[in-house]
C-alpha positions as YAML, in Angstrom:
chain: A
units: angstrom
residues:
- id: 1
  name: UNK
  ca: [250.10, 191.39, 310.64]
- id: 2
  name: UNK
  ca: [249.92, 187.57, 310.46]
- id: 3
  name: UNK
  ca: [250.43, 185.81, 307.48]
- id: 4
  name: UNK
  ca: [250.41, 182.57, 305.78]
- id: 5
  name: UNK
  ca: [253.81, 181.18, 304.43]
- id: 6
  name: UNK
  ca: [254.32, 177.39, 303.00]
- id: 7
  name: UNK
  ca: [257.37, 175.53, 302.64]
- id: 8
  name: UNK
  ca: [258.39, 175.08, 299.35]
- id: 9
  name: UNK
  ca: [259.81, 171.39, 299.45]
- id: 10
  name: UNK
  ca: [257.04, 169.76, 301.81]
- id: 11
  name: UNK
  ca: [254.44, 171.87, 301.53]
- id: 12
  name: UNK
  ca: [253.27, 172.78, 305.05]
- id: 13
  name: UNK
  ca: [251.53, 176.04, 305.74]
- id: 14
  name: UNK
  ca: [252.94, 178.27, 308.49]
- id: 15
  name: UNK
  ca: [251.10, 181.55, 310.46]
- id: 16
  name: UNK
  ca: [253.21, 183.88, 311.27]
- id: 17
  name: UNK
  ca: [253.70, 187.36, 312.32]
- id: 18
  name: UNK
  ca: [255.22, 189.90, 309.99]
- id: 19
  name: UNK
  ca: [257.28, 191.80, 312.63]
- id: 20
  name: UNK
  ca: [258.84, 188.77, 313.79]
- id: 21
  name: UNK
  ca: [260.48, 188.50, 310.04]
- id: 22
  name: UNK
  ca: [262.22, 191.88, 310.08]
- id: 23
  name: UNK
  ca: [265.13, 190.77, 312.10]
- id: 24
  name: UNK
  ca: [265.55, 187.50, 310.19]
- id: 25
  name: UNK
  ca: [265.08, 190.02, 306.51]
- id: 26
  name: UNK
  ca: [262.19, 186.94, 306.12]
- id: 27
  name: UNK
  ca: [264.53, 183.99, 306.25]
- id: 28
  name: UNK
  ca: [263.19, 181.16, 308.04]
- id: 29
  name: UNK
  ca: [263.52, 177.41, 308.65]
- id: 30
  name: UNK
  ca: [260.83, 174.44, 308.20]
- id: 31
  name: UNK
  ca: [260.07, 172.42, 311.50]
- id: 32
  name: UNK
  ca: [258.89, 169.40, 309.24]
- id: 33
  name: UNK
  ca: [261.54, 168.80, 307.05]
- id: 34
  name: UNK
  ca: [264.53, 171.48, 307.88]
- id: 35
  name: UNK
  ca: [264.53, 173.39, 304.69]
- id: 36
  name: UNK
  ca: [265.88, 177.32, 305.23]
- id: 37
  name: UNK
  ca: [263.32, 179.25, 302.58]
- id: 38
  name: UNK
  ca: [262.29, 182.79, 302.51]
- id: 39
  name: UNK
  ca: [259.20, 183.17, 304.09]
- id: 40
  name: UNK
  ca: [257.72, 186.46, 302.45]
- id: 41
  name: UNK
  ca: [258.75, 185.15, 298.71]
- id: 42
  name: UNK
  ca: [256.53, 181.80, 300.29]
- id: 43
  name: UNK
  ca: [253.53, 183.45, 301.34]
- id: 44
  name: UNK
  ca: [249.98, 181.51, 300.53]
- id: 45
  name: UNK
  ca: [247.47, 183.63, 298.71]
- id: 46
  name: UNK
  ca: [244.97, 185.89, 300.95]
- id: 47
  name: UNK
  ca: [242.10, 183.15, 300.20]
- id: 48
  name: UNK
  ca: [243.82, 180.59, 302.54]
- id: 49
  name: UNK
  ca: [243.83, 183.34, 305.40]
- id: 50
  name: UNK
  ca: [239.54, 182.20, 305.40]
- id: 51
  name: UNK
  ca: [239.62, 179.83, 309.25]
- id: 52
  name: UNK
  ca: [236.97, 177.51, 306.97]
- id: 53
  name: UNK
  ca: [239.23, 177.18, 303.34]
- id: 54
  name: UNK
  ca: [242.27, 176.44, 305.61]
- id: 55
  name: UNK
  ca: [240.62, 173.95, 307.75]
- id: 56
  name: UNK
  ca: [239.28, 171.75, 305.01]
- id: 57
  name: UNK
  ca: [242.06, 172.37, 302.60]
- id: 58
  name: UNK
  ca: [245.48, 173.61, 304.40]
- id: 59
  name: UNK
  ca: [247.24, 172.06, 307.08]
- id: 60
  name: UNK
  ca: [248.53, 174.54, 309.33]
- id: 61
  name: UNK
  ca: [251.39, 173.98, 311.64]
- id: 62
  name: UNK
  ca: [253.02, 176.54, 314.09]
- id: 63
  name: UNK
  ca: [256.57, 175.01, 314.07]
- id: 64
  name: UNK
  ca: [258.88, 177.54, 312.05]
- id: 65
  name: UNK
  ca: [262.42, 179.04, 313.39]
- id: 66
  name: UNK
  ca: [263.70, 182.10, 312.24]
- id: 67
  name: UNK
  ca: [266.98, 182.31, 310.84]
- id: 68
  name: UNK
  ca: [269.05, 185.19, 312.05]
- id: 69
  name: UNK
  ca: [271.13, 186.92, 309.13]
- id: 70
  name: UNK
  ca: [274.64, 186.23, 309.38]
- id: 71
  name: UNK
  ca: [277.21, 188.52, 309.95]
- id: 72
  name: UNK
  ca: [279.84, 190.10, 307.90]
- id: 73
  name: UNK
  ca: [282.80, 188.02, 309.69]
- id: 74
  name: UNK
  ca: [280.63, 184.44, 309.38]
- id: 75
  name: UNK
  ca: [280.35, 184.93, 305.83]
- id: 76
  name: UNK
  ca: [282.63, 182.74, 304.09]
- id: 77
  name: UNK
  ca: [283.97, 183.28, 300.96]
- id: 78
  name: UNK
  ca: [282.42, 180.51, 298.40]
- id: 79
  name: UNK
  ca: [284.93, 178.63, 296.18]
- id: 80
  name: UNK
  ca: [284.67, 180.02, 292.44]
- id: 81
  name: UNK
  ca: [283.10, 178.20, 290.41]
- id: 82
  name: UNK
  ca: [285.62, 176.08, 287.73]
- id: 83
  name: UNK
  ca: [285.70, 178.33, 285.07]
- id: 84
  name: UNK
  ca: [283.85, 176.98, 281.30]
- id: 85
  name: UNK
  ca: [286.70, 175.85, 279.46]
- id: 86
  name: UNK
  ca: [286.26, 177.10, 276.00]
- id: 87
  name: UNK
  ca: [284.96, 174.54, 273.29]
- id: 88
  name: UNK
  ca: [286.49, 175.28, 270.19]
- id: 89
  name: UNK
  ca: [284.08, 176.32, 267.53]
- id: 90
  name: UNK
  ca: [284.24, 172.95, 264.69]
- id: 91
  name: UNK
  ca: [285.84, 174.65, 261.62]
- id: 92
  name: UNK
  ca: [283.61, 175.46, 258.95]
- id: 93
  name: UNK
  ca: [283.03, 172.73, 256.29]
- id: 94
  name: UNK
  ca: [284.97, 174.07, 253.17]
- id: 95
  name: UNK
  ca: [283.47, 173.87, 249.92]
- id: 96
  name: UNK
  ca: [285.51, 172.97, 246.95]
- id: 97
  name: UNK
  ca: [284.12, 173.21, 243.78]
- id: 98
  name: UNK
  ca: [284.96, 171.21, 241.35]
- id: 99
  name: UNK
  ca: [287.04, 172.66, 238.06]
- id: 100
  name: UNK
  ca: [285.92, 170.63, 234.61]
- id: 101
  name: UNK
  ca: [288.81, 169.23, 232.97]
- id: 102
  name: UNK
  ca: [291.12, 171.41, 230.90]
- id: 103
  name: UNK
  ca: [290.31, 169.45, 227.62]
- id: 104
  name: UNK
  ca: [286.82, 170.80, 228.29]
- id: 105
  name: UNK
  ca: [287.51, 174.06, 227.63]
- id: 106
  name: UNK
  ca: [289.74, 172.94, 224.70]
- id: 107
  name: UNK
  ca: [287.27, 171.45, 223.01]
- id: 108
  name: UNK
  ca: [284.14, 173.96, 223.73]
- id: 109
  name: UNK
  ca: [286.49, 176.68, 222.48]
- id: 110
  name: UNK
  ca: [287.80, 174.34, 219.35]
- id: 111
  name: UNK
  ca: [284.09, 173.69, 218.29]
- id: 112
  name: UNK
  ca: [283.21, 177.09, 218.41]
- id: 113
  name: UNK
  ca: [286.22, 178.50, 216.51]
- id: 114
  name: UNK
  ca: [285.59, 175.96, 214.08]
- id: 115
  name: UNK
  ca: [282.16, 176.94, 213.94]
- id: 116
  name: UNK
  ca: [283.23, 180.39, 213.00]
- id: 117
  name: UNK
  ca: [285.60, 179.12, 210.56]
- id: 118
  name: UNK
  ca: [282.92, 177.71, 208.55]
- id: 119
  name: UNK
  ca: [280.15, 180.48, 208.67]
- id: 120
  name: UNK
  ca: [283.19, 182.85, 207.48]
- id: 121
  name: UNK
  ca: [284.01, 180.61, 204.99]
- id: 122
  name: UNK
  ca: [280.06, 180.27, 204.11]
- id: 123
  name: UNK
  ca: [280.17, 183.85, 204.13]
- id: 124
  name: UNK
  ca: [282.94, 184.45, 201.41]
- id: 125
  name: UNK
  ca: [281.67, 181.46, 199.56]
- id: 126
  name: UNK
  ca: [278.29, 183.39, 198.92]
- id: 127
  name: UNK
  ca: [279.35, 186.82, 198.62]
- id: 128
  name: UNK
  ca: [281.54, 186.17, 196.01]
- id: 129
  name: UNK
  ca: [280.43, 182.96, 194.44]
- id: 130
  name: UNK
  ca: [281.08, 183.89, 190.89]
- id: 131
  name: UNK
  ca: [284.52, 184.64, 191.11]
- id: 132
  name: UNK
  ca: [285.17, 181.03, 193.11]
- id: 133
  name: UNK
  ca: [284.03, 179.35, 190.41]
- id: 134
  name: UNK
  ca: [285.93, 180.89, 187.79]
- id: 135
  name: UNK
  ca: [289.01, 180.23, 190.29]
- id: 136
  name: UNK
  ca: [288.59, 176.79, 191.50]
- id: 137
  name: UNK
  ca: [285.98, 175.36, 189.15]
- id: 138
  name: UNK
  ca: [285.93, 171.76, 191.15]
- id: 139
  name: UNK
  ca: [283.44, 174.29, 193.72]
- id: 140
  name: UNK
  ca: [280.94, 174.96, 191.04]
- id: 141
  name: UNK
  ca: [278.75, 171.99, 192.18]
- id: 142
  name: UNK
  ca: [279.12, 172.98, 196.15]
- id: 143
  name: UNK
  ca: [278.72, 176.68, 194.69]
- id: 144
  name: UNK
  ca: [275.54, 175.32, 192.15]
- id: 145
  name: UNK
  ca: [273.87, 173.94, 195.12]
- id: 146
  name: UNK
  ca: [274.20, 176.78, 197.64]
- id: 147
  name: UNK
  ca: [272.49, 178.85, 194.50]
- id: 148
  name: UNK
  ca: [269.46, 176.21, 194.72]
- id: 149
  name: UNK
  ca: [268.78, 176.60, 198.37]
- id: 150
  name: UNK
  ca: [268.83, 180.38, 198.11]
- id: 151
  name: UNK
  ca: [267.19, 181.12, 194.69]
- id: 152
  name: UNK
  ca: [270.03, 182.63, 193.76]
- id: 153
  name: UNK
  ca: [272.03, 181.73, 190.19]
- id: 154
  name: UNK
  ca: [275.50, 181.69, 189.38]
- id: 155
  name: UNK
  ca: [277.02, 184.64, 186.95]
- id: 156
  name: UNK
  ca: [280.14, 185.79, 185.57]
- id: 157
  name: UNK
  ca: [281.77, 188.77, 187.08]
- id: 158
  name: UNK
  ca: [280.75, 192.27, 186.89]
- id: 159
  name: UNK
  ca: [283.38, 195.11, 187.14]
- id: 160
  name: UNK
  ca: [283.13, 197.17, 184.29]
- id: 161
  name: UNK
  ca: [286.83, 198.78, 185.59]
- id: 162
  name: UNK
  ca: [287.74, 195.74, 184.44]
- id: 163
  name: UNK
  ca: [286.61, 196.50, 180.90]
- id: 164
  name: UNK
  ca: [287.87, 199.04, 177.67]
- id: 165
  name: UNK
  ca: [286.51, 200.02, 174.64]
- id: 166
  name: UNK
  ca: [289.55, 198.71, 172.80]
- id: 167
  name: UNK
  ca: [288.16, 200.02, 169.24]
- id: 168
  name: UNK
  ca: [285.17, 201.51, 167.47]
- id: 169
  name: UNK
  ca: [283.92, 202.08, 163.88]
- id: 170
  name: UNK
  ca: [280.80, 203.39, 161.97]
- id: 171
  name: UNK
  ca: [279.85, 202.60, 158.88]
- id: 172
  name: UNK
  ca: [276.83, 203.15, 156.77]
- id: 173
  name: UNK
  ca: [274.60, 200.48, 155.18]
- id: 174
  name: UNK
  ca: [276.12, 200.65, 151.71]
- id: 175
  name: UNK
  ca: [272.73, 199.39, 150.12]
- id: 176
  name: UNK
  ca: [270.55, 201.08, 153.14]
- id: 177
  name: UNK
  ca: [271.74, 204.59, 154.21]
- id: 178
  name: UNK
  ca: [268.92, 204.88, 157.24]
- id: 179
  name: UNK
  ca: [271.05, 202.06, 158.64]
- id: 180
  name: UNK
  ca: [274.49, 202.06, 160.14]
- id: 181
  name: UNK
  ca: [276.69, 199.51, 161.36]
- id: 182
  name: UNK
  ca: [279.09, 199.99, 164.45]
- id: 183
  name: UNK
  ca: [281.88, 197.69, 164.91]
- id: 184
  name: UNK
  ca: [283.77, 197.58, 168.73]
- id: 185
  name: UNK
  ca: [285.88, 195.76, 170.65]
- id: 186
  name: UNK
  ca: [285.93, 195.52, 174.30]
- id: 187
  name: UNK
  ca: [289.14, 194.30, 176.08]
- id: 188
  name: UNK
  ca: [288.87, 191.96, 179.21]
- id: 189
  name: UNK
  ca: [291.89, 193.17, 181.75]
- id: 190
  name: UNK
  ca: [291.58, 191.25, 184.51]
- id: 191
  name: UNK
  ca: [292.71, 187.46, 184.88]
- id: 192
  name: UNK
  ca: [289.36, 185.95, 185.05]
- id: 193
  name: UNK
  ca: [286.28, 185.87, 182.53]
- id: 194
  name: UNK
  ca: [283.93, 188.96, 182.71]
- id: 195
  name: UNK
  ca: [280.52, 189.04, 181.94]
- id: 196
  name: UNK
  ca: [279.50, 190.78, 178.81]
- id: 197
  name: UNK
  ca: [278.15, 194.35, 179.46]
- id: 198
  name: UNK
  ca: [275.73, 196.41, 178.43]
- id: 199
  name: UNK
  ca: [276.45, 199.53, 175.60]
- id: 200
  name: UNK
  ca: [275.07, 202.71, 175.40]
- id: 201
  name: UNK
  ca: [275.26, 204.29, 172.26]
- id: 202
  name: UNK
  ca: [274.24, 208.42, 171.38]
- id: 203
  name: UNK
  ca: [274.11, 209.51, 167.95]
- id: 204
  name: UNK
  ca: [274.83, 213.31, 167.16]
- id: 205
  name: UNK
  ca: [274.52, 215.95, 164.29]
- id: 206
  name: UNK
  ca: [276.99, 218.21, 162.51]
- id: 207
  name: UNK
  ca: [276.44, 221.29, 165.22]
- id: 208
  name: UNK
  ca: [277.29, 217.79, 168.05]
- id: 209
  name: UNK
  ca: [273.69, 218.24, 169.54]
- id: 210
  name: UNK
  ca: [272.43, 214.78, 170.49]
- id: 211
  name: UNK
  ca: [269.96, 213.91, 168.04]
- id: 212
  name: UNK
  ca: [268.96, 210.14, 169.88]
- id: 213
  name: UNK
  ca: [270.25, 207.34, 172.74]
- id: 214
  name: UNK
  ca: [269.92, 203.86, 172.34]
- id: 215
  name: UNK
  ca: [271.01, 201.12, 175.78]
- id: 216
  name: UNK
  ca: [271.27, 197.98, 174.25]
- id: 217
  name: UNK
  ca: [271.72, 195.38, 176.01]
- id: 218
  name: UNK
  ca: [273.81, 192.12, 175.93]
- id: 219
  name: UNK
  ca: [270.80, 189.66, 174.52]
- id: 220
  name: UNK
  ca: [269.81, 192.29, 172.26]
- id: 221
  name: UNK
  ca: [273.05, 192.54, 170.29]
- id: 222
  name: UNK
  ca: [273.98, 188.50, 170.77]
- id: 223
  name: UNK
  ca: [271.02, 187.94, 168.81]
- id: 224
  name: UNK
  ca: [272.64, 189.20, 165.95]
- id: 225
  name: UNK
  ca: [275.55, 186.51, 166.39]
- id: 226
  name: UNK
  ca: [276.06, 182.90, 165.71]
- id: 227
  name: UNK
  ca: [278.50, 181.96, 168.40]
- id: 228
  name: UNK
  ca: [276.91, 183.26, 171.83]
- id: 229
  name: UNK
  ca: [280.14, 183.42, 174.45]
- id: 230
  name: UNK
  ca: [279.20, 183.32, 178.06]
- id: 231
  name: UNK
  ca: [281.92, 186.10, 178.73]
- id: 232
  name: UNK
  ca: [285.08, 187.40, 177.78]
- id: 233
  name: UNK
  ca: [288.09, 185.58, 178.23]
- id: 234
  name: UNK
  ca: [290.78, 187.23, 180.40]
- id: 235
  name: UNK
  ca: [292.91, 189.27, 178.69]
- id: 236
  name: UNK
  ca: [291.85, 189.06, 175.29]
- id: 237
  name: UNK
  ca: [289.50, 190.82, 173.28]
- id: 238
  name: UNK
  ca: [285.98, 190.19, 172.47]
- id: 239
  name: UNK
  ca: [284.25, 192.22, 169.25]
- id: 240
  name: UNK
  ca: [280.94, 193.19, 168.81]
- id: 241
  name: UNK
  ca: [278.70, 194.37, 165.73]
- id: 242
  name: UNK
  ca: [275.73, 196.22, 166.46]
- id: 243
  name: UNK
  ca: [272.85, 197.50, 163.72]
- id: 244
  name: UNK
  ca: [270.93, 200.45, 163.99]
- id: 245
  name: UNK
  ca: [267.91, 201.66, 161.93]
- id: 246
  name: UNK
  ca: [268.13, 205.68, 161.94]
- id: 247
  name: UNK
  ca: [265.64, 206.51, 159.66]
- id: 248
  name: UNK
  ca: [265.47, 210.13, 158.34]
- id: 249
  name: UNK
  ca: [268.27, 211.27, 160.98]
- id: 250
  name: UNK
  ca: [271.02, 212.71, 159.20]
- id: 251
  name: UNK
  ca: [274.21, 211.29, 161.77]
- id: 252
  name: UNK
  ca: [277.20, 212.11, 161.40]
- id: 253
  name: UNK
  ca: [278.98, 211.30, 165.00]
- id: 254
  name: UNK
  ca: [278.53, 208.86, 168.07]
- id: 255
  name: UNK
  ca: [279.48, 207.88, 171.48]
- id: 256
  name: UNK
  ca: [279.78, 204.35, 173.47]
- id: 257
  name: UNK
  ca: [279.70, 203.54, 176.55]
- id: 258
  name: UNK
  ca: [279.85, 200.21, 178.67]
- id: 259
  name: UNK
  ca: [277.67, 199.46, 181.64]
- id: 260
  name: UNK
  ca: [276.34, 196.39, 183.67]
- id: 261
  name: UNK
  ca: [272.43, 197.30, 184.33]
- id: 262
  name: UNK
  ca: [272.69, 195.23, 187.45]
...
């Protein structure tokens, strides 16, 4: 079978016969410009095999020497090639990052225990208000204005634990016998002014049933005295006169009791 090989360097077309390339395993040599090639891998496409294509297009030349294969004992043994010679890899840029300055931390954690500091003291200041003032009365302003911004309004103390009925008397009206007069005194035994409280009176028969109950409170019976204290003092004594229209009842015992409505 004839076919059409071409040297790959200059280009020139060859015809040649495929059984002359089975001793030579297809290796041949170029007649124009001595390059060895393989002439099978070089073969032309079928189309140039057409006497008119080749003529007009392909130069054809007949000059092409086979190359015999070599034998075992001809083959020499090829120097190695140099071996790569390992690049190191460049290190890895390192990243530092950066620490803030210890008096950063000082001072973020300074500002916010500070900040705690003073909604705990806020805090106390509110919650018990009345008895700071009574303490340390230089606050009542700070304590005054507080009050303002909240709505709220200052007050004396109320713990009625803090508070005894220290004594108690009834008397009848002598001119008046539907009214009676009851004379207390409460005790103050804490160390700080207490608000005045609140009494609760019951009135009972001779068989002890209850025959009415009266809550009067503290601008009920102050209205029945000149001198209007704010409080009691600590650790004194404060009396307190209350009258009481009974009209046909026929009392002849009673019962107090102290209170703070709110």
């Amino acid at each position: 079978m004839i076919i059409l090989t071409q040297c790959p360097h200059c280009r020139t077309v060859f015809r040649l016969d495929t059984l002359t390339l089975t001793g030579s395993a297809g290796r041949a040599r170029c007649g124009v410009c001595d390059l060895a090639f393989n002439a099978i891998e070089q073969h032309v496409p079928e189309a140039l095999t057409d006497e008119s294509y080749r003529a007009e297009h392909v130069p054809v030349a007949e000059s092409l020497d086979l190359i015999e294969p070599l034998a075992e004992s001809d083959v020499t043994e090829t120097a190695p090639l140099p071996s790569a010679v390992p690049v190191a890899a460049a290190p890895a840029p390192e990243f530092s990052f950066t620490q803030p300055p210890a008096h950063r931390h000082m001072l973020g954690l300074g500002l916010l225990n500070a900040s705690l500091l003073i909604l705990l003291v806020l805090q106390f200041t509110w919650n018990e208000r009345d008895l700071l003032v009574l303490r340390w009365p230089a606050a009542t302003p700070l304590v005054a204005q507080m009050c303002q911004w909240q709505g709220c309004r200052l007050q004396l103390p109320h713990d009625i634990e803090q508070l005894k009925l220290a004594s108690t008397e009834l008397a009848v009206d002598p001119s008046n016998s539907h009214v009676l007069h009851v004379h207390l005194s409460v005790q103050n035994l804490s160390s700080h002014t207490m608000a005045l409280p609140d009494i609760a009176i019951s009135l009972s028969g001779d068989d002890g049933q209850t025959l009415v109950r009266k809550n009067i409170t503290t601008a009920q019976y102050l209205t029945q005295r000149e001198h209007r204290s704010p409080g009691i003092a600590a650790d004194t004594e404060y009396p307190i006169d209350l009258t009481l229209d009974i009209g046909q009842l026929n009392v002849s015992n009673y019962k107090l009791l102290l209170y703070y409505a709110s």
